[in-house]
N, C-alpha and C positions, 0 to 999 in steps of 0.2 A: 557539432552538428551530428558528429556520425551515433555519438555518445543517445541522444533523442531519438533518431530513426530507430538504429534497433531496440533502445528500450521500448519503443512507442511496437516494434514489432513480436519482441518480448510480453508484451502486458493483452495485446491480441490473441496470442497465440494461447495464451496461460489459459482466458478467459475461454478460449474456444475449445480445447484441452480438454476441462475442466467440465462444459458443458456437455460436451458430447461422450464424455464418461461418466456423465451423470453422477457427478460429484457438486453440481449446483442445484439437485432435484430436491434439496433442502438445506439449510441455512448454514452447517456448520462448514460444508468448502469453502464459503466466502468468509467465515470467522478466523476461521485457520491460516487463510491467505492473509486478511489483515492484520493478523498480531505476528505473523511470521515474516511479514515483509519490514514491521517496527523492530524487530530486533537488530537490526545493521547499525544502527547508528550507537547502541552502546556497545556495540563489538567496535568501532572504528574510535571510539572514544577514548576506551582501555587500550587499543593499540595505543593510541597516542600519550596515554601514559598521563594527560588530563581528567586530575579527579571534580572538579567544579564542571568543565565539561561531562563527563560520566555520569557525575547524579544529576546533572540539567537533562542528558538522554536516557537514564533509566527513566527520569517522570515522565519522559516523554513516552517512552515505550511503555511504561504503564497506561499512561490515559489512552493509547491506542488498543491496548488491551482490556482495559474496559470497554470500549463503544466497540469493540468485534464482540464481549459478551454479551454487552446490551442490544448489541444488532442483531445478536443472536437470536435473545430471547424477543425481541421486538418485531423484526421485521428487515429483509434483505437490502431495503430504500436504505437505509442505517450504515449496511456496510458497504452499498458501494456508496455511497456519500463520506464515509472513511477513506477509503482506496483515492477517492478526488481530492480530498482533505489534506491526504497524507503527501501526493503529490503536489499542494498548494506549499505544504510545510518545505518539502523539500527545495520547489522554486524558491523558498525565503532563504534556506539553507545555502544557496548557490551564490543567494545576492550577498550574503554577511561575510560565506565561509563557514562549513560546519566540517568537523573532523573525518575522514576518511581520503578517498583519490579525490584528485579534482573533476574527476569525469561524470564521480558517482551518482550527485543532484539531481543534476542532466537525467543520467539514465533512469536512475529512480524516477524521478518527477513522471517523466512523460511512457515507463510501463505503468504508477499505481494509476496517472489522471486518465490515461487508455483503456485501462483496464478496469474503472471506475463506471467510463463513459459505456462502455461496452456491457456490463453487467444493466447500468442503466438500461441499455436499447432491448438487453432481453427483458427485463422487467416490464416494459411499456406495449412489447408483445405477447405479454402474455407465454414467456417459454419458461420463464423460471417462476416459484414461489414467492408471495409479497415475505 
């Protein structure tokens, strides 16, 4: 539980951070954040010394890093719909077991899905760019 609250306060903060350093006044803070936040899980992979897991999370971390350049170059709806995504992956990740801490799912899940959600709400007001 505790592992949720602060990622959840984590992904807030990032987003707010970010906004107000005017580092979301165009698309590539949110790109950066997305393919930066994919690379944990083949870092927790290689710790573990599982190569079938590793190239299961380098593709994984690849196709995240396509849809932050596609979000890119498309439009910012893309990457926080990534940021959601990415925290949907990880809830699946919690339910199976994926390699790193046991805590980690948790946290990840609930800062990208916060931080997904939150890029959302600037978008719908109009604070950030489509």
């Amino acid at each position: 539980m505790i592992a949720a609250l602060v990622g959840a306060g984590v992904g807030a903060l990032t987003i707010f951070m970010m906004f107000h350093a005017g580092m979301l006044a165009e698309r590539s803070g949110a790109a950066v954040l997305l393919a930066a936040i994919a690379v944990f899980y083949p870092v927790f992979a290689a710790q573990e010394g599982d190569v079938t897991a590793l190239v299961l999370h380098i593709a994984v971390f690849a196709g995240f890093v396509l849809l932050a350049q596609f979000g890119f170059q498309r439009g910012m709806h893309l990457l926080a719909g990534g940021l959601v995504g990415h925290g949907i992956f990880d809830i699946g990740l919690h339910i199976i077991g994926g390699p790193g801490p046991l805590w980690w799912p948790v946290f990840s899940a609930s800062t990208n899905i916060v931080a997904g959600m939150a890029l959302i709400r600037l978008l719908q007001t109009r604070k950030v760019p489509q």
